[in-house]
mmCIF file of the N, C-alpha and C atoms, coordinates in Angstrom:
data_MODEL
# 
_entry.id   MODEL 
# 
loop_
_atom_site.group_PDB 
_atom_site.id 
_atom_site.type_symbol 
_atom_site.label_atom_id 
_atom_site.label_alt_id 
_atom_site.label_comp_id 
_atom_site.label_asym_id 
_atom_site.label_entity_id 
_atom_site.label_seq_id 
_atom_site.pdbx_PDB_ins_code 
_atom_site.Cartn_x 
_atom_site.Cartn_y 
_atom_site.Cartn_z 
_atom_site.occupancy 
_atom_site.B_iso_or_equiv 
_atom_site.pdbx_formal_charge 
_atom_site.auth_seq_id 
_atom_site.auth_comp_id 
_atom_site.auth_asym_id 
_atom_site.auth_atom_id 
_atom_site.pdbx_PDB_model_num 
ATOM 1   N N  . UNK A 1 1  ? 110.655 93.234 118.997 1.00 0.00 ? 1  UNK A N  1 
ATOM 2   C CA . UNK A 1 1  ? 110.221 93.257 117.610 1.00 0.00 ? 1  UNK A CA 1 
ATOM 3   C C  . UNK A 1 1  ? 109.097 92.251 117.422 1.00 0.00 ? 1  UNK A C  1 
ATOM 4   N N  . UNK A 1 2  ? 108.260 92.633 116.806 1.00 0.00 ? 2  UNK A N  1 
ATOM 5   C CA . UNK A 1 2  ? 107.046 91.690 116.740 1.00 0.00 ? 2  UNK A CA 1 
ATOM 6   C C  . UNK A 1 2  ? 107.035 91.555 114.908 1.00 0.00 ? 2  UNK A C  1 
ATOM 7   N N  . UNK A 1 3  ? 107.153 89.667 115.172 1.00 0.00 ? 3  UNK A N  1 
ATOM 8   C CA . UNK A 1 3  ? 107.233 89.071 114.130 1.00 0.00 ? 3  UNK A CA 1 
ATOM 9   C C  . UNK A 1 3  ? 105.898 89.437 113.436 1.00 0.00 ? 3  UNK A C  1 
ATOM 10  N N  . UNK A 1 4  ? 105.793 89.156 111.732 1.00 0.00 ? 4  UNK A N  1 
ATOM 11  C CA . UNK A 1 4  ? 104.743 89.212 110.967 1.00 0.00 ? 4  UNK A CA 1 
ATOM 12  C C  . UNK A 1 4  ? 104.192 87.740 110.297 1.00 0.00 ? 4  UNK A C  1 
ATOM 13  N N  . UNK A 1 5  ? 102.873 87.895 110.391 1.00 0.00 ? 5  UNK A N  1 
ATOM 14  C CA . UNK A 1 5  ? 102.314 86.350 110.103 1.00 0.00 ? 5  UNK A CA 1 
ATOM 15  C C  . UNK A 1 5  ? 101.499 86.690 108.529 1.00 0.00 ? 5  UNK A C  1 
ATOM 16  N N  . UNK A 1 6  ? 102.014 86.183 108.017 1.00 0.00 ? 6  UNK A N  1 
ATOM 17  C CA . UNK A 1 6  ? 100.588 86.170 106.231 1.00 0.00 ? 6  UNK A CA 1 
ATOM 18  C C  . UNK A 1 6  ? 99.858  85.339 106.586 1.00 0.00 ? 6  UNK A C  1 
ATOM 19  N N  . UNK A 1 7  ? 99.852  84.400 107.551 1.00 0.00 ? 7  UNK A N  1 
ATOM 20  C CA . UNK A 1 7  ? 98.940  83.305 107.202 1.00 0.00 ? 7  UNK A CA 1 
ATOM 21  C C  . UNK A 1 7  ? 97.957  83.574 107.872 1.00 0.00 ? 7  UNK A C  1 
ATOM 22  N N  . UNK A 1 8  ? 98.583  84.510 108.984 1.00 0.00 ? 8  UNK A N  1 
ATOM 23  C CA . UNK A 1 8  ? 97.637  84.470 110.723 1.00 0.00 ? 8  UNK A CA 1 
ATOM 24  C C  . UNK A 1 8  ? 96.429  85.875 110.125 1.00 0.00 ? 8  UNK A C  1 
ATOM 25  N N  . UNK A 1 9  ? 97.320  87.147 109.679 1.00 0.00 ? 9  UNK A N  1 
ATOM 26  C CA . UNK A 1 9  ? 96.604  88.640 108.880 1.00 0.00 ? 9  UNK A CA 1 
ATOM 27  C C  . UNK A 1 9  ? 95.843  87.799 107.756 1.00 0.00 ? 9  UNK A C  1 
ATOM 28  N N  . UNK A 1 10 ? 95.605  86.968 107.031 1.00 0.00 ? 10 UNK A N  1 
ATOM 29  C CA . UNK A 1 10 ? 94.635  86.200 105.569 1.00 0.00 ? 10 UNK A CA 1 
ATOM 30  C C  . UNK A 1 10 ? 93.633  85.398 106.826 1.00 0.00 ? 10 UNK A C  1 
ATOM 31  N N  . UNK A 1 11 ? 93.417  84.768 107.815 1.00 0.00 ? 11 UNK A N  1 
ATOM 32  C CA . UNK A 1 11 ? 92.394  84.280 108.023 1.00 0.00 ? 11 UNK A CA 1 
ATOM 33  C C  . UNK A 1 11 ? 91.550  85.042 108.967 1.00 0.00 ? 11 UNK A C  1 
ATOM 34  N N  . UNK A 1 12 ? 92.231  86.323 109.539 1.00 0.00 ? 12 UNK A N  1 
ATOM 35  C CA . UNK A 1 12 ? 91.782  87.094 110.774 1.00 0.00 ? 12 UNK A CA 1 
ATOM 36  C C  . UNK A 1 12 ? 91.274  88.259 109.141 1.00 0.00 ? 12 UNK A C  1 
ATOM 37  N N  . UNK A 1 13 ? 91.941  88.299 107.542 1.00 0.00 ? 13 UNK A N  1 
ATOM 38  C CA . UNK A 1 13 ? 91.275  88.774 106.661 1.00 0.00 ? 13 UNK A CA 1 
ATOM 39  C C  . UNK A 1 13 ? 89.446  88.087 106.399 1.00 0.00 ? 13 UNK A C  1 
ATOM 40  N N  . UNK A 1 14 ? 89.730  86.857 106.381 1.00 0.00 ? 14 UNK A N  1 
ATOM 41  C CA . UNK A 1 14 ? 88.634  86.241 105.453 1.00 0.00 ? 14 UNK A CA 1 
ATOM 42  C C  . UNK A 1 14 ? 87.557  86.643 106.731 1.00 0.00 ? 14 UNK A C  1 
ATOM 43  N N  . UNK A 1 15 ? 88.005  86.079 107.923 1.00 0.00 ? 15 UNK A N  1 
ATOM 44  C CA . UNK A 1 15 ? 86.646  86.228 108.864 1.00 0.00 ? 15 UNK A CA 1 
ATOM 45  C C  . UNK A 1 15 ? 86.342  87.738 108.490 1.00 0.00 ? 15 UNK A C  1 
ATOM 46  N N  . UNK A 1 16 ? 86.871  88.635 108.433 1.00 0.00 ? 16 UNK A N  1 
ATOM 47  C CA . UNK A 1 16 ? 86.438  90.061 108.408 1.00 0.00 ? 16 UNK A CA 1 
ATOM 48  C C  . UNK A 1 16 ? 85.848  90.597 107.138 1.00 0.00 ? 16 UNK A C  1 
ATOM 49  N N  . UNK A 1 17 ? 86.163  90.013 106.281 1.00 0.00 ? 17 UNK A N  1 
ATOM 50  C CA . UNK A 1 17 ? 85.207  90.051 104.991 1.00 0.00 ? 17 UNK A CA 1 
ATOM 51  C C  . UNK A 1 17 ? 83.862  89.508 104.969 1.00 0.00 ? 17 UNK A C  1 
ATOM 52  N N  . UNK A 1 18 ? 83.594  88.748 105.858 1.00 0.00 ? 18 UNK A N  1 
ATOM 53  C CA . UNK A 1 18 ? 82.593  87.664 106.337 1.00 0.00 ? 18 UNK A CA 1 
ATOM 54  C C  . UNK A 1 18 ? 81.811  89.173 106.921 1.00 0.00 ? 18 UNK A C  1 
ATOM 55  N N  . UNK A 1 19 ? 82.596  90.023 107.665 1.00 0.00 ? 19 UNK A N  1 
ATOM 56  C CA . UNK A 1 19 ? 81.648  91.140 108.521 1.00 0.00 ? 19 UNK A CA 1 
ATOM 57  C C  . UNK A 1 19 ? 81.417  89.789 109.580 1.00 0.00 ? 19 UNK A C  1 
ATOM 58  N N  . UNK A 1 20 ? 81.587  89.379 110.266 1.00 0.00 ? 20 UNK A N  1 
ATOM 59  C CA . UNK A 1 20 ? 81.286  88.475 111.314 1.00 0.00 ? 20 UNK A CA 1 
ATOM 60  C C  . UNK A 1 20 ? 82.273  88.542 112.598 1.00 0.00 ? 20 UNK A C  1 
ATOM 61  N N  . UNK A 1 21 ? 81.628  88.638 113.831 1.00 0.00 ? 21 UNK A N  1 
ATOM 62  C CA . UNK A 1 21 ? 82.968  88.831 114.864 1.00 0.00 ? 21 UNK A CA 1 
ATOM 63  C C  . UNK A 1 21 ? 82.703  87.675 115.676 1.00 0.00 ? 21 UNK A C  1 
ATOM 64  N N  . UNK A 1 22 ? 83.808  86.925 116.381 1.00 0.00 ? 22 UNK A N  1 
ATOM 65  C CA . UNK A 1 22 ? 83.648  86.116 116.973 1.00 0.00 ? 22 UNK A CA 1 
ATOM 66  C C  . UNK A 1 22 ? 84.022  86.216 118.336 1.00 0.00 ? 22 UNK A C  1 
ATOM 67  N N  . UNK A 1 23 ? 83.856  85.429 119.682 1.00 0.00 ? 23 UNK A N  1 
ATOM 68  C CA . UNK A 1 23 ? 84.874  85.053 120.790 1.00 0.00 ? 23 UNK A CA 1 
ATOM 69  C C  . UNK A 1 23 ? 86.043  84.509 120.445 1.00 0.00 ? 23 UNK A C  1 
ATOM 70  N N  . UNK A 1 24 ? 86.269  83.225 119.637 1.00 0.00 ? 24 UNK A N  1 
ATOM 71  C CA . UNK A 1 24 ? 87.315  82.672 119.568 1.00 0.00 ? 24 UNK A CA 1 
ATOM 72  C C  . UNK A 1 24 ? 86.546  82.022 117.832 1.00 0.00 ? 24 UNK A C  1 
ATOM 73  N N  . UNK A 1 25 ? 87.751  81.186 117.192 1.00 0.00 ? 25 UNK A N  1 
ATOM 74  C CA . UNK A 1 25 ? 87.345  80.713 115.892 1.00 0.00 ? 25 UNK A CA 1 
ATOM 75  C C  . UNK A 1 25 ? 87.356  79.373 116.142 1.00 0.00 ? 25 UNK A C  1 
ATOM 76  N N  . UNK A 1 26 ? 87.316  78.500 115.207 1.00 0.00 ? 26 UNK A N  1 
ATOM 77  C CA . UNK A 1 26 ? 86.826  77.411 115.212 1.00 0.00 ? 26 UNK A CA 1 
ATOM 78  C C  . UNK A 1 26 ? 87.973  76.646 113.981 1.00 0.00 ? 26 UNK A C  1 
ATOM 79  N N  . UNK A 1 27 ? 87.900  75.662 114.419 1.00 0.00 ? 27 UNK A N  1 
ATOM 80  C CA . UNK A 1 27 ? 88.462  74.244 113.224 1.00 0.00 ? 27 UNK A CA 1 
ATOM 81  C C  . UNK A 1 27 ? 88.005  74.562 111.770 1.00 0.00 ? 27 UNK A C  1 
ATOM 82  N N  . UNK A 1 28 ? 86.766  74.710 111.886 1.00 0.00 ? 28 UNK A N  1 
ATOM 83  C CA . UNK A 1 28 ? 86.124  75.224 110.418 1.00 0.00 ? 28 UNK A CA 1 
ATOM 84  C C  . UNK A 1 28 ? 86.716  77.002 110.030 1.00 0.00 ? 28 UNK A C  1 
ATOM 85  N N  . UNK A 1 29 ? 86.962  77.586 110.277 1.00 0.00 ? 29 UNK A N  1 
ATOM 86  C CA . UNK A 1 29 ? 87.500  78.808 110.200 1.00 0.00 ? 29 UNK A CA 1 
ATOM 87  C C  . UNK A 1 29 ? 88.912  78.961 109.562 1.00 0.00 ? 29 UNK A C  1 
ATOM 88  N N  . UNK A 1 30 ? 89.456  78.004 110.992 1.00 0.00 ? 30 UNK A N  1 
ATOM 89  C CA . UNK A 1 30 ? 90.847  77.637 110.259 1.00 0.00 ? 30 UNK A CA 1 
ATOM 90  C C  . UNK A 1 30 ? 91.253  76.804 108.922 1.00 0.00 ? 30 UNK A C  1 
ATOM 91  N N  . UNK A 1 31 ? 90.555  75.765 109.099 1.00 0.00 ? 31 UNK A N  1 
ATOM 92  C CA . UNK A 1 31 ? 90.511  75.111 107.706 1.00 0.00 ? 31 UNK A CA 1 
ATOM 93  C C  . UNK A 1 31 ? 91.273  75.662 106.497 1.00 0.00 ? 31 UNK A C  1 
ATOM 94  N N  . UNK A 1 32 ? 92.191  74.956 106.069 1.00 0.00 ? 32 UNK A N  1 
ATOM 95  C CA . UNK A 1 32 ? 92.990  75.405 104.665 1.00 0.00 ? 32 UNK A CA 1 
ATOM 96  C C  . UNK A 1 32 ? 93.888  76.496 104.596 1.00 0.00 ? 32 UNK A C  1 
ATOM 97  N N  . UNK A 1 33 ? 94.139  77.087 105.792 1.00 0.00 ? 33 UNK A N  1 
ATOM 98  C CA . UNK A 1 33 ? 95.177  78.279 105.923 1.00 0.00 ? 33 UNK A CA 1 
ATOM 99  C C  . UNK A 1 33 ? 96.469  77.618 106.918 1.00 0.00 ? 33 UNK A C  1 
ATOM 100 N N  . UNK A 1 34 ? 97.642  77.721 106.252 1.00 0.00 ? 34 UNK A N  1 
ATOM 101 C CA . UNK A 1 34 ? 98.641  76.949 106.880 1.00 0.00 ? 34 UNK A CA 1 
ATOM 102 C C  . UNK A 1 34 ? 99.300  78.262 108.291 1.00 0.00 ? 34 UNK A C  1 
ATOM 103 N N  . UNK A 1 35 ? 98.705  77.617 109.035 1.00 0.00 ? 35 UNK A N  1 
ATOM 104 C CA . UNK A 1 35 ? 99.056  78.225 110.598 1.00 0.00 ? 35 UNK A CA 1 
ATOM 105 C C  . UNK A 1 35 ? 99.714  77.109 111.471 1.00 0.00 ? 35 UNK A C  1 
ATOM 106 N N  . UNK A 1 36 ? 100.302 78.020 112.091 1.00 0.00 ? 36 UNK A N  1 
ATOM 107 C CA . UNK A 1 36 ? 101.837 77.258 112.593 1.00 0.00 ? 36 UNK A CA 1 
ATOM 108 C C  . UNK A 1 36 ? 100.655 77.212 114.189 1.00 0.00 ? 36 UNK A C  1 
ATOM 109 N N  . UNK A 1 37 ? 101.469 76.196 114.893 1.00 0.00 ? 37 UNK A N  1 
ATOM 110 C CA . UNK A 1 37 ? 100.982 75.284 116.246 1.00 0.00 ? 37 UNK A CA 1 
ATOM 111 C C  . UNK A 1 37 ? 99.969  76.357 117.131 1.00 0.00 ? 37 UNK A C  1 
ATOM 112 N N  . UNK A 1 38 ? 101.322 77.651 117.021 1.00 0.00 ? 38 UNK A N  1 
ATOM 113 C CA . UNK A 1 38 ? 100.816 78.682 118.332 1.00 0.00 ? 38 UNK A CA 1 
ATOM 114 C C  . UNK A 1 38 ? 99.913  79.751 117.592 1.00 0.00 ? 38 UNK A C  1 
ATOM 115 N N  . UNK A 1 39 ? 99.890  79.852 116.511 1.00 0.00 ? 39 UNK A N  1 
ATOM 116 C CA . UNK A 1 39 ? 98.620  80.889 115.776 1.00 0.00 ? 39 UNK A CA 1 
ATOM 117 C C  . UNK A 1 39 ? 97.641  80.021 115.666 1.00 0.00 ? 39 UNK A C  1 
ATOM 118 N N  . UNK A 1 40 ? 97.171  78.841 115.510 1.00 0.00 ? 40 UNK A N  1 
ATOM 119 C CA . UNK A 1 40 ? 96.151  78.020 115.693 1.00 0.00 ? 40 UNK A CA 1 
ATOM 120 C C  . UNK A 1 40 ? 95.550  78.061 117.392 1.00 0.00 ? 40 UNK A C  1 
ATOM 121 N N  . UNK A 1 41 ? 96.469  77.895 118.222 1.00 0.00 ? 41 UNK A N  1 
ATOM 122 C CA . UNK A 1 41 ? 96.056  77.806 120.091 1.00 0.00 ? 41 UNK A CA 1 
ATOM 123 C C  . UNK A 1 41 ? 95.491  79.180 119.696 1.00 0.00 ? 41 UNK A C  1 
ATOM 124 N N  . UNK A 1 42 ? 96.187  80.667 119.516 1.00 0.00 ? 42 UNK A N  1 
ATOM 125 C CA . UNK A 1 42 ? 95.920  81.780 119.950 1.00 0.00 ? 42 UNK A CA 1 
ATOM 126 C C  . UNK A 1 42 ? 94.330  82.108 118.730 1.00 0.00 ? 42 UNK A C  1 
ATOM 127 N N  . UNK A 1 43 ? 94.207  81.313 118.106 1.00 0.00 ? 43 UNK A N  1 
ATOM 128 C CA . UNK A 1 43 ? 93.044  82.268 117.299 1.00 0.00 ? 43 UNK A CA 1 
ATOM 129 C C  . UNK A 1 43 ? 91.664  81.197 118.246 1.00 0.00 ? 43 UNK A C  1 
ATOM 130 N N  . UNK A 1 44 ? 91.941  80.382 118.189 1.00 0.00 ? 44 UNK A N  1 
ATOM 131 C CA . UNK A 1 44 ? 90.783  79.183 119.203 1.00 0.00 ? 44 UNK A CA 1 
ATOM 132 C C  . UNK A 1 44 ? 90.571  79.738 120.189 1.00 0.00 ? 44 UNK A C  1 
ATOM 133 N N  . UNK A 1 45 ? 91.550  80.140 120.807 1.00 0.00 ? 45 UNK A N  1 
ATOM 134 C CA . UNK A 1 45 ? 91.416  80.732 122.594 1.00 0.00 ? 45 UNK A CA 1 
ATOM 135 C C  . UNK A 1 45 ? 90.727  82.215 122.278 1.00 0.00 ? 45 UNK A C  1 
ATOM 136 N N  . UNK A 1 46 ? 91.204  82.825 121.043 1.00 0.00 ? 46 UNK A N  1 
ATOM 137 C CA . UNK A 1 46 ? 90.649  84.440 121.356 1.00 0.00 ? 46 UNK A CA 1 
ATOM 138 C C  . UNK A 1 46 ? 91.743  85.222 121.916 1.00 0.00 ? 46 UNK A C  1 
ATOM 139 N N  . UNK A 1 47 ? 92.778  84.644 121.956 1.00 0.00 ? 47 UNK A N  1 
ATOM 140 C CA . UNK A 1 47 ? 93.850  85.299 122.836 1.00 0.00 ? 47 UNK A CA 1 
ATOM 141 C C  . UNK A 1 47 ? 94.210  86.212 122.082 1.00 0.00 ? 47 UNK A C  1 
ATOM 142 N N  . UNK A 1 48 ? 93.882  87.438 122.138 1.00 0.00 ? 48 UNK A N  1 
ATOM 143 C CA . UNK A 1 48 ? 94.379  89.025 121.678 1.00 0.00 ? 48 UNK A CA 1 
ATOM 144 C C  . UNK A 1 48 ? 95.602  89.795 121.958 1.00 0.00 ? 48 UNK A C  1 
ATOM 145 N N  . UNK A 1 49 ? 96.249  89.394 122.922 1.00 0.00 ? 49 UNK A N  1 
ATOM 146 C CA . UNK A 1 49 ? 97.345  90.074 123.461 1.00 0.00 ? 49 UNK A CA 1 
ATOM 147 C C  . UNK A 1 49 ? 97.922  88.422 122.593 1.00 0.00 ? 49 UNK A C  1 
ATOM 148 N N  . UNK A 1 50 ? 98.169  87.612 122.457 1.00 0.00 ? 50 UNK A N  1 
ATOM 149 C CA . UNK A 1 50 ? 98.568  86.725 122.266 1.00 0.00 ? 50 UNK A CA 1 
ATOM 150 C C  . UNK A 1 50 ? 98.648  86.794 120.694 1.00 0.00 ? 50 UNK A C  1 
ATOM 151 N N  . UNK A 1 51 ? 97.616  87.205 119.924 1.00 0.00 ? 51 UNK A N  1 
ATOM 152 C CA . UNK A 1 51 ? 97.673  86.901 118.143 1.00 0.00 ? 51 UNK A CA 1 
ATOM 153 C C  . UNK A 1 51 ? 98.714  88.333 118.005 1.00 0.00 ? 51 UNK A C  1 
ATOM 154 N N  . UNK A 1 52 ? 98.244  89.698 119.026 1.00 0.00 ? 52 UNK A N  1 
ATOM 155 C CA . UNK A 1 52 ? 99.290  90.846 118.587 1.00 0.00 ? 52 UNK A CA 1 
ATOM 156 C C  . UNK A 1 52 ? 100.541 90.826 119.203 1.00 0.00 ? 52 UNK A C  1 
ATOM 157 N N  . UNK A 1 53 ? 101.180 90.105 119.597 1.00 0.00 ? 53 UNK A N  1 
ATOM 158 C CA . UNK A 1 53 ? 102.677 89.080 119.821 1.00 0.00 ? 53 UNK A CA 1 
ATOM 159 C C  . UNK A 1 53 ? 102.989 88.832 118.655 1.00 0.00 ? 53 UNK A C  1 
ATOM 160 N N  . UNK A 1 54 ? 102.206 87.164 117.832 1.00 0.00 ? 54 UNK A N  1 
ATOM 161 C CA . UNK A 1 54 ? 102.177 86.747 116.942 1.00 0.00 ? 54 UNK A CA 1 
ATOM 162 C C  . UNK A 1 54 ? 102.624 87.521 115.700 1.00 0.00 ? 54 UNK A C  1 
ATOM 163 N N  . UNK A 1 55 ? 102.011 88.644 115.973 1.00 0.00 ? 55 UNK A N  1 
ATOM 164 C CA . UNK A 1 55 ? 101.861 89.881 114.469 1.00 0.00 ? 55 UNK A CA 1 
ATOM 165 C C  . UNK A 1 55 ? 100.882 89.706 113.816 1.00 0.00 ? 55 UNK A C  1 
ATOM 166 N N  . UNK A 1 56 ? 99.658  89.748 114.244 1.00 0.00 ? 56 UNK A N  1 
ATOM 167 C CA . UNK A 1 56 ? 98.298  89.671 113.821 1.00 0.00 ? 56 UNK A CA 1 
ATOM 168 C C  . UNK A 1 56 ? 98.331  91.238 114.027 1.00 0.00 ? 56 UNK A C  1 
ATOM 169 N N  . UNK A 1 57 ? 97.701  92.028 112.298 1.00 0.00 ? 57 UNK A N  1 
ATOM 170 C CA . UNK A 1 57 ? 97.531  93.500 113.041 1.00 0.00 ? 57 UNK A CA 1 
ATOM 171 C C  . UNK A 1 57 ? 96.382  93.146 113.839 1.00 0.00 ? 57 UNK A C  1 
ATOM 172 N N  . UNK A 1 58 ? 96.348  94.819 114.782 1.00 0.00 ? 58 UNK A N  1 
ATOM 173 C CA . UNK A 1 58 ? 95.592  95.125 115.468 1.00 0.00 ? 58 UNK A CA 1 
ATOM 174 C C  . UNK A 1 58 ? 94.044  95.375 114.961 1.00 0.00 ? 58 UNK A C  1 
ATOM 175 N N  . UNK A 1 59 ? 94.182  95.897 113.981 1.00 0.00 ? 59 UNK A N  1 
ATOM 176 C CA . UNK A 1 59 ? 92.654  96.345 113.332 1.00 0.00 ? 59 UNK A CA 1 
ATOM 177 C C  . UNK A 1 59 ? 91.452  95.181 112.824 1.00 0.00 ? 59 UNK A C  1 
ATOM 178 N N  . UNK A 1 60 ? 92.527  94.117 112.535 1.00 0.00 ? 60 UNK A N  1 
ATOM 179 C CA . UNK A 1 60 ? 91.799  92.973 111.733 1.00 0.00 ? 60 UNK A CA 1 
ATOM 180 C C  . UNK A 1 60 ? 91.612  92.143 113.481 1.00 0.00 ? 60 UNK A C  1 
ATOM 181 N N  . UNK A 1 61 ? 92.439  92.419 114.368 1.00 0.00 ? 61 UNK A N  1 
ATOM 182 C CA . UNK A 1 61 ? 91.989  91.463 115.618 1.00 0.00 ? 61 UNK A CA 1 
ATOM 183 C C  . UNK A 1 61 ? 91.035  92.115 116.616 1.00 0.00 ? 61 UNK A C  1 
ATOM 184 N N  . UNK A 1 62 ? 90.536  93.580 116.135 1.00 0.00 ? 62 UNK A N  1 
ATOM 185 C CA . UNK A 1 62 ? 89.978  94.372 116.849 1.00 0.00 ? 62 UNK A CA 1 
ATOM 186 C C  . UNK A 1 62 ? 88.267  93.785 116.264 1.00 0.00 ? 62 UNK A C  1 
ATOM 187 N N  . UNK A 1 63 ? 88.806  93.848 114.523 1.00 0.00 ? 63 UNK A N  1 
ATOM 188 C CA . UNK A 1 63 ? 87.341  93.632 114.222 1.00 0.00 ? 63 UNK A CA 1 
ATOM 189 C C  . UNK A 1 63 ? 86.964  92.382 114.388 1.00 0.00 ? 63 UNK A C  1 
ATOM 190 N N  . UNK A 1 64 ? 87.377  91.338 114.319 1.00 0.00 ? 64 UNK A N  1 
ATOM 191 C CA . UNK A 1 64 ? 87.330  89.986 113.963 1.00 0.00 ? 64 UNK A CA 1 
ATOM 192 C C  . UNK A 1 64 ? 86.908  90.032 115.847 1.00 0.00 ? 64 UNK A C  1 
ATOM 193 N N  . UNK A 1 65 ? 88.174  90.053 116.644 1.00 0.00 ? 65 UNK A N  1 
ATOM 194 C CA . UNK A 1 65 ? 87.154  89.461 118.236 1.00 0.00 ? 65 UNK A CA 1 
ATOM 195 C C  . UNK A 1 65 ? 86.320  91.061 119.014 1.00 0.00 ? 65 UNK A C  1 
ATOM 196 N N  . UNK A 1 66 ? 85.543  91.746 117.987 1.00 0.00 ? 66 UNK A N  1 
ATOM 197 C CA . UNK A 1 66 ? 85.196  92.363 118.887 1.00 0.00 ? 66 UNK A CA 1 
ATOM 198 C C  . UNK A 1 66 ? 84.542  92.476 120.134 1.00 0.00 ? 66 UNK A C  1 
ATOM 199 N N  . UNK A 1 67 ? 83.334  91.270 119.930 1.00 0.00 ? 67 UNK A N  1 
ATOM 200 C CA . UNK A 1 67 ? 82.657  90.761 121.403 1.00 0.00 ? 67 UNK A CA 1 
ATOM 201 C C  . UNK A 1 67 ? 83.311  90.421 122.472 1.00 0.00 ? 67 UNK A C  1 
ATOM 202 N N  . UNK A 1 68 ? 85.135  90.721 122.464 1.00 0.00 ? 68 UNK A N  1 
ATOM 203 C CA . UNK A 1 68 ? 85.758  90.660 123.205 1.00 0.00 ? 68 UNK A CA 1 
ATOM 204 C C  . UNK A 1 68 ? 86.380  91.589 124.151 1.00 0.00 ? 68 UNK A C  1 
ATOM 205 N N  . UNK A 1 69 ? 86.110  92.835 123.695 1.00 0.00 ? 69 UNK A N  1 
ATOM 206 C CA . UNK A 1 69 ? 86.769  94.270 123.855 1.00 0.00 ? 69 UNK A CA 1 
ATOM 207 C C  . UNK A 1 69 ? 85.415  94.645 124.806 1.00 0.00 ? 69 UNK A C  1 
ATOM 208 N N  . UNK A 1 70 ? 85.486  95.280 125.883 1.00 0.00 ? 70 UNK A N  1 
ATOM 209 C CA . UNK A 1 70 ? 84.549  96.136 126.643 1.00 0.00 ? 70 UNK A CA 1 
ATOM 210 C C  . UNK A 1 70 ? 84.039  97.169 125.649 1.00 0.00 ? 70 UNK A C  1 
ATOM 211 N N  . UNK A 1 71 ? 82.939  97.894 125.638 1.00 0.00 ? 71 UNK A N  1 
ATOM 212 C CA . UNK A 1 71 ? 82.470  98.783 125.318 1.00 0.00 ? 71 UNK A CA 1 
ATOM 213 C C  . UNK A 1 71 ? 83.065  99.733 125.622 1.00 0.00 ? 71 UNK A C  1 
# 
């Protein structure tokens, strides 16, 4: 069963409202959204198999790291 995050889906939201995709996010990104120890490591690293564990949907981690996904 894969747990659900509001905090982790609202900042993998805001970057995507931004229209902006990243490798990994940043301190400034995170800023002001209360994320627990291991959704903070996994959004820094870019770790994708790791945020959709977490319960980051897929669509918002597809758009948000796309420069990460092969063509």
């Amino acid at each position: 069963m894969i747990a659900t995050s509001y905090a982790l889906n609202k900042v993998l939201t805001a970057i995507a409202r931004q229209h902006a995709t990243r490798e990994r996010l940043t301190d400034e990104d995170l800023a002001g959204h209360a994320l627990g120890e291991e959704e903070r490591r996994a959004l820094k690293a870019g770790d994708i198999v790791g945020l959709y564990q977490l319960g980051a949907n897929p669509y918002l981690i597809r758009r948000v790291f796309r420069p990460r996904f092969p063509i």
